[in-house]
BALOBA-1460 file (C-alpha; in Angstrom, 3 decimals):
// residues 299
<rec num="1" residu="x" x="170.929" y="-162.674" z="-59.148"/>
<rec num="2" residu="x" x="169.745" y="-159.986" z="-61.245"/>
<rec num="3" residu="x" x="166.700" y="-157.961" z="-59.928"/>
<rec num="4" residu="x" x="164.119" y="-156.850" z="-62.591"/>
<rec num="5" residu="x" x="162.575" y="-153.957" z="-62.542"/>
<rec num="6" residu="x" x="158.377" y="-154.297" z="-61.177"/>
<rec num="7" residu="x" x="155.882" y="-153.125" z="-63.882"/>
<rec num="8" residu="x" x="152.634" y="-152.832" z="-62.724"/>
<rec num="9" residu="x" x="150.568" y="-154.993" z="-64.813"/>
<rec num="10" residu="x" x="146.777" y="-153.598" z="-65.559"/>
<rec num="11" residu="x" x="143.718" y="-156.388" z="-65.867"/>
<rec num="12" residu="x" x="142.179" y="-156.249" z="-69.023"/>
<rec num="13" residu="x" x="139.278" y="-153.403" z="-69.254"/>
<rec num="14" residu="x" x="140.124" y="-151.891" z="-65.920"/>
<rec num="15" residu="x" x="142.344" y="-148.927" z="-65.980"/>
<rec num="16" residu="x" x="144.510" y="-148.260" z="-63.128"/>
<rec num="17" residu="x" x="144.170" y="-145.926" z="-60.387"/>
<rec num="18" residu="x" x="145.146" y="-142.401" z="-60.968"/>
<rec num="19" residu="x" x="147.631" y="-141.314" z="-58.523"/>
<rec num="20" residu="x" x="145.524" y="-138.007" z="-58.372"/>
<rec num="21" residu="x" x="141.898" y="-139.514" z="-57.610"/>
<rec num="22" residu="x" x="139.735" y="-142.243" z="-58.976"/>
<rec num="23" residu="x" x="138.392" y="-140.424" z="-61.670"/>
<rec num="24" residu="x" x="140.292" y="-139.952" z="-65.069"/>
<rec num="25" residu="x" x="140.027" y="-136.795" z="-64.633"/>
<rec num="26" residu="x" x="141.236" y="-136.554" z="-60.778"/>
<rec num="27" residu="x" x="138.073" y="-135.655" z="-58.993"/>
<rec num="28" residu="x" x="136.570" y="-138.109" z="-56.604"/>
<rec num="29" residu="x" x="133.478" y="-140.126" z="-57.011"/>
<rec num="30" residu="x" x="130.503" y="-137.520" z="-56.919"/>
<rec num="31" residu="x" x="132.813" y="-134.214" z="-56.559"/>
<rec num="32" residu="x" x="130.595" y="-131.422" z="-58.857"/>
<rec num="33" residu="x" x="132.927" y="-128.513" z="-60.651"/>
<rec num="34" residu="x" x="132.732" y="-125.290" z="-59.977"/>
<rec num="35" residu="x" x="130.641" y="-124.888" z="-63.154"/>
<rec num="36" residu="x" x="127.790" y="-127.265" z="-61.538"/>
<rec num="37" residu="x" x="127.439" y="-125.735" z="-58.124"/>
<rec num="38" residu="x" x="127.471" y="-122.430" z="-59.750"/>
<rec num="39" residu="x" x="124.421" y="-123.825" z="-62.082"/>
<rec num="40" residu="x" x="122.980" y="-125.658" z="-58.329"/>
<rec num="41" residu="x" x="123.427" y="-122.089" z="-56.828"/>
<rec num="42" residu="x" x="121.081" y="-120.274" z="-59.915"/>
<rec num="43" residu="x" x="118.390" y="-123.017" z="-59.915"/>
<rec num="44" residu="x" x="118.209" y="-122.441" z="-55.687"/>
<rec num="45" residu="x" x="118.105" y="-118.765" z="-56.268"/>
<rec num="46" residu="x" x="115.731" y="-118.875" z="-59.000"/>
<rec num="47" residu="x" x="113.083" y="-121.044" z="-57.078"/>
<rec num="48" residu="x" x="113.618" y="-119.067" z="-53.580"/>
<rec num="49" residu="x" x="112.641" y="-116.012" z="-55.745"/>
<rec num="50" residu="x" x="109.654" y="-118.050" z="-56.966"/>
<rec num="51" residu="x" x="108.211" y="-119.285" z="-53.407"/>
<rec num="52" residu="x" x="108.830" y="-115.514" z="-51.558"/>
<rec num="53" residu="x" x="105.925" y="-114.001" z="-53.276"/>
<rec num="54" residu="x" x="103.948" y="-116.796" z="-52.180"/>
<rec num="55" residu="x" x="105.057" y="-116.569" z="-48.831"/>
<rec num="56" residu="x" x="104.171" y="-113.273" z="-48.415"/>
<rec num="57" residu="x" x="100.787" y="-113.511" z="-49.854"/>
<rec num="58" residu="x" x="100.408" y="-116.404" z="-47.107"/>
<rec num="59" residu="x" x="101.587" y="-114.491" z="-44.103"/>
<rec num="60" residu="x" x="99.897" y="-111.116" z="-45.519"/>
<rec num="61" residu="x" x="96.658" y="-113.340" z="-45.636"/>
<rec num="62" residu="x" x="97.088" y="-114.523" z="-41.743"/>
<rec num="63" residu="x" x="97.817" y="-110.770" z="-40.129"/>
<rec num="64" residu="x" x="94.600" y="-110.162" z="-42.525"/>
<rec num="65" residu="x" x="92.528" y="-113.273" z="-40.616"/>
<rec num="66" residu="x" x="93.850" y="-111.799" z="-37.509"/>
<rec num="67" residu="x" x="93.063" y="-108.737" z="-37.800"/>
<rec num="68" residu="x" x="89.876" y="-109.239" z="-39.041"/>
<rec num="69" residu="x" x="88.962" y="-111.442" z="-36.051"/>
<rec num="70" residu="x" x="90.244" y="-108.780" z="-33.913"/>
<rec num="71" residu="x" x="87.251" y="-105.985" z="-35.221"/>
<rec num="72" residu="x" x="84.810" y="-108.898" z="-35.185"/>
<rec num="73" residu="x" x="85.531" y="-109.323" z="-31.112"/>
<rec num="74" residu="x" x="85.053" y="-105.078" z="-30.941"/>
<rec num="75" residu="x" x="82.345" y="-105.230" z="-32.674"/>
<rec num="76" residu="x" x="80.468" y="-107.661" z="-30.469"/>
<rec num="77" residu="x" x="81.817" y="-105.587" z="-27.638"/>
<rec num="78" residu="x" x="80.106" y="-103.015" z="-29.133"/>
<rec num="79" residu="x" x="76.552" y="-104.651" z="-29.883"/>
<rec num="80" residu="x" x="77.163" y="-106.019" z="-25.894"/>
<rec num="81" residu="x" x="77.283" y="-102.775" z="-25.104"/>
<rec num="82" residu="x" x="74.431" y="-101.328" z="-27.268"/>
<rec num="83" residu="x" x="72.061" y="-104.373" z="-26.045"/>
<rec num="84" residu="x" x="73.063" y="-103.145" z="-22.018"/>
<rec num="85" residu="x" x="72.620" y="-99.277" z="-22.407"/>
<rec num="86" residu="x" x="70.518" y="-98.860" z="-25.335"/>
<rec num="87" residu="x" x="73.189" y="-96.840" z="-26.889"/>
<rec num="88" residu="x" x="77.209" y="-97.106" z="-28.169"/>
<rec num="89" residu="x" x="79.419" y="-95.829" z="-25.634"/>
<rec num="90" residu="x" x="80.664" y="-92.424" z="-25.990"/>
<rec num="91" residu="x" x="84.026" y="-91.570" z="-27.416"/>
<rec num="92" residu="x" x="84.477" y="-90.325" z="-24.759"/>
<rec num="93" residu="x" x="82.945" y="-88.522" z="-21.549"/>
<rec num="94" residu="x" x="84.923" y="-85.176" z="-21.113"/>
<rec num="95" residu="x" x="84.014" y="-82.393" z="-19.174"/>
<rec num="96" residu="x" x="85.955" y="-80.044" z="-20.824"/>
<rec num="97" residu="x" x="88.328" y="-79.259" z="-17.980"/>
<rec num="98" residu="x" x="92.210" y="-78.381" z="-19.991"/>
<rec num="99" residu="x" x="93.428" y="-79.650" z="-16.725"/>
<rec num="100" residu="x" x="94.672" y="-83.373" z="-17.854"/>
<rec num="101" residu="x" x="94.740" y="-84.494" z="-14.320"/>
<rec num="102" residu="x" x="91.664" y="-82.836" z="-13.242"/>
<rec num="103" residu="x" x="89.310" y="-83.557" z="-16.113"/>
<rec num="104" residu="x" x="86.591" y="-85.864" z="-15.343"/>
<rec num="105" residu="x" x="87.056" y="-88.422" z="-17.054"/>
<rec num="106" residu="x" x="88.158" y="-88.709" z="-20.754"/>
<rec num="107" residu="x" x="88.487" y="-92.060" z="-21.157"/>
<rec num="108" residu="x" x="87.540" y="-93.489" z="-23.893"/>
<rec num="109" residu="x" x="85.348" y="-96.320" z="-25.409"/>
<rec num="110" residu="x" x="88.163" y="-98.956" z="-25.443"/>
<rec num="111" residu="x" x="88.249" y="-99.080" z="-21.738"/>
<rec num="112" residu="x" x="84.671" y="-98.317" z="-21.369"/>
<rec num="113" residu="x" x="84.445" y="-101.728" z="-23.761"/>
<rec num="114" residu="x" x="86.502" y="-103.852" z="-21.423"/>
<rec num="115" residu="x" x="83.904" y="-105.715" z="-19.656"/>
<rec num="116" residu="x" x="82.240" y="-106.623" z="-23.691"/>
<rec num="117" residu="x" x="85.612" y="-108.242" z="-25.114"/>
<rec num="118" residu="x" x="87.214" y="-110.081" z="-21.697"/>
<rec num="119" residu="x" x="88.569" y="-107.673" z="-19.960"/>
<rec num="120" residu="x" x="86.997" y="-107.000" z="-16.739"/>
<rec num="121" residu="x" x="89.584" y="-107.346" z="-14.046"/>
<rec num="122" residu="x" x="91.318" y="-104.557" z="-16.415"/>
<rec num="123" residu="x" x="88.481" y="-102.720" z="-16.340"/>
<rec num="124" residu="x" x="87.999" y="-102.741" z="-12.989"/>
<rec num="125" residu="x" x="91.739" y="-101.070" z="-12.707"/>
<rec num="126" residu="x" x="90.395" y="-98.133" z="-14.409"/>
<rec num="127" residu="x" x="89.514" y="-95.048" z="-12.035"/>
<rec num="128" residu="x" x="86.628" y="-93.355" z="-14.269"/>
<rec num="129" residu="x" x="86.392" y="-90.237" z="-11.900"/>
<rec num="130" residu="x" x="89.640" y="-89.005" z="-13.344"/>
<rec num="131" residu="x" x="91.737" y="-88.921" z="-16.388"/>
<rec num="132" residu="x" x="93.755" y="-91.166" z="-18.030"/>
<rec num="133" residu="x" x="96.723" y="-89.422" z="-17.692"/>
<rec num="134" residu="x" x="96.000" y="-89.383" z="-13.553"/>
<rec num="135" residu="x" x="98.215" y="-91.735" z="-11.497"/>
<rec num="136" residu="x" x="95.640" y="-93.779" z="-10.436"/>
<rec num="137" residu="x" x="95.285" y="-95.142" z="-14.223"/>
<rec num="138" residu="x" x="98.732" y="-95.234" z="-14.929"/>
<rec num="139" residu="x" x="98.612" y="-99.408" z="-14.492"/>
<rec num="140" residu="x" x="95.936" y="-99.595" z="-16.642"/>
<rec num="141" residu="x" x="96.730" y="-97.444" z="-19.389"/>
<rec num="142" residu="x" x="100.113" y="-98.977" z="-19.514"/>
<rec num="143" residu="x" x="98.713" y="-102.682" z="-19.606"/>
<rec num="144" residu="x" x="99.041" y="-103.469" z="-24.099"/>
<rec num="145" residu="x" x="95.891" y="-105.599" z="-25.310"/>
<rec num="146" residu="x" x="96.721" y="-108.233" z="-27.695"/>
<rec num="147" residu="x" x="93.104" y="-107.583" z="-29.418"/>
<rec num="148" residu="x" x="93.927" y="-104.198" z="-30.128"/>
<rec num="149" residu="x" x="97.084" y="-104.569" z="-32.274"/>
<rec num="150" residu="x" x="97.201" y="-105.301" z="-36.229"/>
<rec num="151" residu="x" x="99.885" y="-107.882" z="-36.401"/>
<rec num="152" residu="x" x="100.419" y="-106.555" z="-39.620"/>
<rec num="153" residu="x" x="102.072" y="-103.971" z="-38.144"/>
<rec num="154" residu="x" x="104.018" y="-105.047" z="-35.158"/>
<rec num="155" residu="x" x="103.047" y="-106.481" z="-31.089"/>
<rec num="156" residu="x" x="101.465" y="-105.285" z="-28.426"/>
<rec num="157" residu="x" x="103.625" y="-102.292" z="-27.168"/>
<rec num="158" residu="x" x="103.627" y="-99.551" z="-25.151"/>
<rec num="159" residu="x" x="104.488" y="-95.855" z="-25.777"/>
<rec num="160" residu="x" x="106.752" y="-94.532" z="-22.972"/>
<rec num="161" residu="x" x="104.322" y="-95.338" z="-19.998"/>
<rec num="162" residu="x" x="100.990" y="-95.889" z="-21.799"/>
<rec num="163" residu="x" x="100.449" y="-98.893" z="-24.140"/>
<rec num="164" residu="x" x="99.570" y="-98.200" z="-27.624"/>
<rec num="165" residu="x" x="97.319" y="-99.753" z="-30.075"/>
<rec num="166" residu="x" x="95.781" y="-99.949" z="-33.895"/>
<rec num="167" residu="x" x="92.179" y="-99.434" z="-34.039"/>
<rec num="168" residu="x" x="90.649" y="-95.979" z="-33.739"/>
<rec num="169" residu="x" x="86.724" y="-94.649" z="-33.906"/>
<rec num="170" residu="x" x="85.074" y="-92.922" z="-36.394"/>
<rec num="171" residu="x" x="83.775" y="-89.752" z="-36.157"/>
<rec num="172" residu="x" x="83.008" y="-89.067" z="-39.739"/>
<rec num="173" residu="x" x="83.778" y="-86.318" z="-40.951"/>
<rec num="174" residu="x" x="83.093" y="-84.003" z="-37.628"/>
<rec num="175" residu="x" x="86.055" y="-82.701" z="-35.266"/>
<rec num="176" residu="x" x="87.063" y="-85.724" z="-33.042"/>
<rec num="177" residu="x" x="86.758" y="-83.655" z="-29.603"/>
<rec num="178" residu="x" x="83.674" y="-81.714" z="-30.585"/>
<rec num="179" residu="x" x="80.347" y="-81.828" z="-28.618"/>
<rec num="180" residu="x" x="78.703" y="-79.977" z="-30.707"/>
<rec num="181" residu="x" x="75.627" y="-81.523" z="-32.340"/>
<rec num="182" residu="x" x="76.435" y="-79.896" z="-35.920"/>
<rec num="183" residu="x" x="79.965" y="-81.956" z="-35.507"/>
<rec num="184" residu="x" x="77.980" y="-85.454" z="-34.548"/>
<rec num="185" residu="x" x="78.316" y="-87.119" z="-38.114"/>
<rec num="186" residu="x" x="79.773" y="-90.227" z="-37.043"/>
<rec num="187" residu="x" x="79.587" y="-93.795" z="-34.418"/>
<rec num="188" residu="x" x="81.410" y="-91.826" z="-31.924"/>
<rec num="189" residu="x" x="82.335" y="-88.163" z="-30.874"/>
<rec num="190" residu="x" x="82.782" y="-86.793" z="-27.455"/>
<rec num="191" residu="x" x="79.587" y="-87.388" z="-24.808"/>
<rec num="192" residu="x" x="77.495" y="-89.113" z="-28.155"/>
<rec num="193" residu="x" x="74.978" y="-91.803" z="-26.742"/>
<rec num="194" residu="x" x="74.418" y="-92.900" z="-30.116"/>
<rec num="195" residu="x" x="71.768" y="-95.770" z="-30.943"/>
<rec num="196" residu="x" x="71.440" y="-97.730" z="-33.891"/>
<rec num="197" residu="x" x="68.062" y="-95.975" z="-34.640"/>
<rec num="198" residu="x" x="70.448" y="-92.866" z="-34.986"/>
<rec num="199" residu="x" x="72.633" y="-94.977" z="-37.956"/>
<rec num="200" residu="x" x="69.902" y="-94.046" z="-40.318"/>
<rec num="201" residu="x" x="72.092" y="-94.062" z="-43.640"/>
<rec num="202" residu="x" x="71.814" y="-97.856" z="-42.418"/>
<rec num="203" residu="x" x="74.252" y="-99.465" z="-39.681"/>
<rec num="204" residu="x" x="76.115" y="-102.036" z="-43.055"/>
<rec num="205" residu="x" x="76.567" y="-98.537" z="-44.726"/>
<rec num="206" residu="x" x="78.373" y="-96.888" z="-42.017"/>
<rec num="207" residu="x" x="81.582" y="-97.913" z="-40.504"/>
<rec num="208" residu="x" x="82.157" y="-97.628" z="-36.672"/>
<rec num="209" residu="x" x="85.398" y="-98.649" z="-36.100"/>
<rec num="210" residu="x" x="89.192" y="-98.991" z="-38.557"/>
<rec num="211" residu="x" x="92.703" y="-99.361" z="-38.209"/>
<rec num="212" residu="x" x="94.335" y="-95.764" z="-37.591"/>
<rec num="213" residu="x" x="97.302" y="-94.214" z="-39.143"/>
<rec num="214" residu="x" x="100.177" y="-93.562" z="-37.516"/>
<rec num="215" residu="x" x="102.380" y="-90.949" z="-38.379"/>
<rec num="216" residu="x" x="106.282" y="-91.960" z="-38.367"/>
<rec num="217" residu="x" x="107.190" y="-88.161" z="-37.749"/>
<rec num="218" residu="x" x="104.755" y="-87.535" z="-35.160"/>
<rec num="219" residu="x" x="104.904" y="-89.571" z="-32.016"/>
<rec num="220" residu="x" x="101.973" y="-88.040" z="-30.559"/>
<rec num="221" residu="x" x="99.496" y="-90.143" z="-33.136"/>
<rec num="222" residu="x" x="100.039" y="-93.040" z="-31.002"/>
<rec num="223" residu="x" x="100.488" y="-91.485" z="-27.700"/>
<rec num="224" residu="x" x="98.653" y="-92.011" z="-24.326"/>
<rec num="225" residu="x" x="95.800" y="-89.476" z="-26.086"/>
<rec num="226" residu="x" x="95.306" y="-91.068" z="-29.020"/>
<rec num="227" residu="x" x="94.882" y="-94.555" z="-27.168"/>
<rec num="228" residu="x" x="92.841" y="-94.594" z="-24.329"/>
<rec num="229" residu="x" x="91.871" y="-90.444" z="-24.115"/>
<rec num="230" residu="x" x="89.388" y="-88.929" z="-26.223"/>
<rec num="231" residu="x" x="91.859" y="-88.125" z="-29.139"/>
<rec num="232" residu="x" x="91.488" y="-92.538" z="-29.703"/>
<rec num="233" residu="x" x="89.022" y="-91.845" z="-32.914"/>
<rec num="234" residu="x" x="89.770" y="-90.772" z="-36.174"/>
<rec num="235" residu="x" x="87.720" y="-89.247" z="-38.920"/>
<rec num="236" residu="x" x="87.774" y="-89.179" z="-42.785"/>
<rec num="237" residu="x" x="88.325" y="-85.708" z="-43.624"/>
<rec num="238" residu="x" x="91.293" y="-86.760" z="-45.830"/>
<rec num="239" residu="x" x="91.879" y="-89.823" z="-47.631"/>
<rec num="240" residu="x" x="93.170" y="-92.789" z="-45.454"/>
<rec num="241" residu="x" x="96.970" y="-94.074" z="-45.320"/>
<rec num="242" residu="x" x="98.661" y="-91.273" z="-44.753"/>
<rec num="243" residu="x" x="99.400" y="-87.843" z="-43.192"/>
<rec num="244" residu="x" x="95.852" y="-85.399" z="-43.182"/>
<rec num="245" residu="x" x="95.850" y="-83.144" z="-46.130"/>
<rec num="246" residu="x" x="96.205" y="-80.360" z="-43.385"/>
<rec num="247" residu="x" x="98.456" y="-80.151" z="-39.958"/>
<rec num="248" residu="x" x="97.043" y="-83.252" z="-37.354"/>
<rec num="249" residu="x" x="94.342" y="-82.116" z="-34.870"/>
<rec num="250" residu="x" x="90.762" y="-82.575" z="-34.034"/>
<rec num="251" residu="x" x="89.448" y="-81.581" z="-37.644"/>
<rec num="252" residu="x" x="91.832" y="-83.914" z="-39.737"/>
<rec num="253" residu="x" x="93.539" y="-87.390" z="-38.040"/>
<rec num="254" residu="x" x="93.503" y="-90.216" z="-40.833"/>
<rec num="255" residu="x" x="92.579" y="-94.018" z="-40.496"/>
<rec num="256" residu="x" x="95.411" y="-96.427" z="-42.139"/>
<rec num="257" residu="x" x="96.688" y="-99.375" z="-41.933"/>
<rec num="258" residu="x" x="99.916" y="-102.038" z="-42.604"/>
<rec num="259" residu="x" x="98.120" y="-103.912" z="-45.069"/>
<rec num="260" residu="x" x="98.934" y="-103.827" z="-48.839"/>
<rec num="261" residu="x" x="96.256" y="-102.184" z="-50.669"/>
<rec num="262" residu="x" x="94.057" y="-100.974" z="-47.775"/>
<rec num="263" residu="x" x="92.561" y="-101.180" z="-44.009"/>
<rec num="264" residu="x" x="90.127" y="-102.989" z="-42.438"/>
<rec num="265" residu="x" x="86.553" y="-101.269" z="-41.056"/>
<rec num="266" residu="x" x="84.236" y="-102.659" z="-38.562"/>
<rec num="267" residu="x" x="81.107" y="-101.502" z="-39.618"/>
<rec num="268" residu="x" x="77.991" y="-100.634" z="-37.297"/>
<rec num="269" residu="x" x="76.015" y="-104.050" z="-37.864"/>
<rec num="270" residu="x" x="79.431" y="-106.465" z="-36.678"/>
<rec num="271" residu="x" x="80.181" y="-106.937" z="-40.488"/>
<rec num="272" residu="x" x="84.125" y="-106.158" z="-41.169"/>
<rec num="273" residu="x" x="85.118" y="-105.241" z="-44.400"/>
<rec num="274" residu="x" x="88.057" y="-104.607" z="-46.364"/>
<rec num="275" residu="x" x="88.503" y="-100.977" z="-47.939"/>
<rec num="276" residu="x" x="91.024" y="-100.503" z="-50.607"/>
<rec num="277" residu="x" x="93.352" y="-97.271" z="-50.556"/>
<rec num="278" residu="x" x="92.249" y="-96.235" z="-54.182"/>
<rec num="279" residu="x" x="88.685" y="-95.794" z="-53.120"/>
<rec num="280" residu="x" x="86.695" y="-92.214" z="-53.571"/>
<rec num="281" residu="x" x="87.325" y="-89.539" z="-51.209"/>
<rec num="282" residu="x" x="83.349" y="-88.679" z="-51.412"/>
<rec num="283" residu="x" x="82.509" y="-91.817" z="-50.676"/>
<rec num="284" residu="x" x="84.870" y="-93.011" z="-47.920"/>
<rec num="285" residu="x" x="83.126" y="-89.843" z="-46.272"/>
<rec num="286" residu="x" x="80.023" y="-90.895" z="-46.722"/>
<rec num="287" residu="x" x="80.490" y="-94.283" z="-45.497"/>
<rec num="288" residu="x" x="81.630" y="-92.746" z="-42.295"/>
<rec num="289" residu="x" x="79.115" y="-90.077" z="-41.270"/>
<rec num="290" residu="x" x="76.319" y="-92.520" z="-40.719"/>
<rec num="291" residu="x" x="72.859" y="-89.717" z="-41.256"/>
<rec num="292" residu="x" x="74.177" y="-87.828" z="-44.171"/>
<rec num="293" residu="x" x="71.789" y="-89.447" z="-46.931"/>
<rec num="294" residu="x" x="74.315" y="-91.227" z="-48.963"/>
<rec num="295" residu="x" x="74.873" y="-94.535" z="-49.198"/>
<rec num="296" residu="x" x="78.072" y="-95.337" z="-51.132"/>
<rec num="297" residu="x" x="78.730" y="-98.281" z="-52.892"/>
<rec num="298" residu="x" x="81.577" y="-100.257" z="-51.424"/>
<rec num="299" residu="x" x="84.329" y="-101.134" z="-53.766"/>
């Protein structure tokens, strides 16, 4: 019996299987070339650089919110105050002693707040007969306050043993340490008791209250001094977001921020505004001393 040979027969109008794949051209069913994921890969990138921006903008808009609800709560803290004593608190009280241990008491008007923005059973941690730097305050200036961080620019924190913080007072254009009357020009300065009849260029002309600068190649801008001793204000003797024009120390520490474009103010009457980098020299000055005559108009 002859065998014959077995010849695959193919049904009419369907091909047969390739021995590679199922596709005439060996790939299987829904496989892309390299040529179409390359082209998937571009589109992705393209639209991920699209939505970033907008991202951003959206979480650059939130730290904004945030922060802007954060001066709000000072500033009713500070009208709290004002309505209690008849006056803003000082700066601070210092009694001029060099001694930091000593020195009765230089702490300043964030802890002298406490009691106005939640924080009583902090407050009540602070020993006011003595520094900040003594060791009985060494639990409460190391405690970091949500309320007084920008999220824009990072957590709560703490600096070595003290916490730090984002918000500084405004002395104008006067020294920050100065008792001096001649060197009164802003909200706060060392021993004020200023009221709001004292605001006369108008308390929504005169800012109380920013975010402060802090200088990358200078820890001591956000040291124990400059957060809860009587270094914690700023003024505007040079232009804000950045380094002074001269060396830091009372006569020049700048304001500053982590936003794009600017830093937020809490101005005397609660009202928080939003003051762009770009704006006048002149009249960022004047919109900090708060009896100079000027009003400035607010960009």
């Amino acid at each position: 019996m002859t065998r014959r040979a077995f010849t695959p027969v193919l049904e009419r109008g369907r091909p047969g299987r390739s021995p590679q794949g199922s596709g005439r051209d060996g790939r299987a069913p829904g496989a892309f070339t390299l040529i179409e994921l390359l082209v998937v890969i571009a589109i992705i990138a393209v639209l991920v650089g699209l939505l970033l921006p907008a991202v951003q903008k959206v979480r650059e808009a939130a730290t904004r919110t945030q922060c802007q609800n954060n001066l709000k709560q000072l500033g009713l803290a500070l009208h709290g105050y004002h309505d209690a004593r008849g006056h803003f608190p000082p700066a601070a009280e210092y009694d001029g002693n060099p001694d930091v241990v000593a020195a009765v008491n230089c702490i300043n008007a964030f802890g002298l707040l406490m009691p106005y923005y939640e924080q009583g059973n902090l407050h009540n941690l602070w020993d006011f007969r003595v520094n900040h730097n003594h060791p009985n305050n060494r639990a409460a200036a190391g405690t970091p306050l949500k309320l007084l961080f920008c999220p824009a620019r990072r957590a709560p924190k703490v600096n070595g043993a003290y916490a730090a913080g984002d918000y500084a007072l405004s002395a104008g254009t006067g020294l920050i340490t100065s008792t001096s009357p001649a060197e009164l020009k802003g909200v706060f300065n060392a021993n004020s008791r200023v009221r709001f009849a004292d605001i006369t260029d108008g308390s929504s002309n005169t800012f109380a209250v920013g975010e402060k600068y802090v200088d990358p190649a200078d820890a001591n801008t956000d040291g124990p001094g400059y957060r809860w001793g009587f270094h914690a204000s700023r003024n505007t003797t040079s232009p804000m977001n950045g380094p002074p024009l001269s060396p830091w120390g009372n006569p020049d520490c700048t304001f500053g921020s982590a936003h794009q474009a600017g830093s937020h103010f809490l101005f005397a009457d609660g009202g928080v505004r939003f003051l762009p980098r770009s704006i006048n020299l002149q009249a960022f000055q004047w919109l900090g001393d708060r009896a100079d005559g000027q009003v400035a108009v607010i960009p």
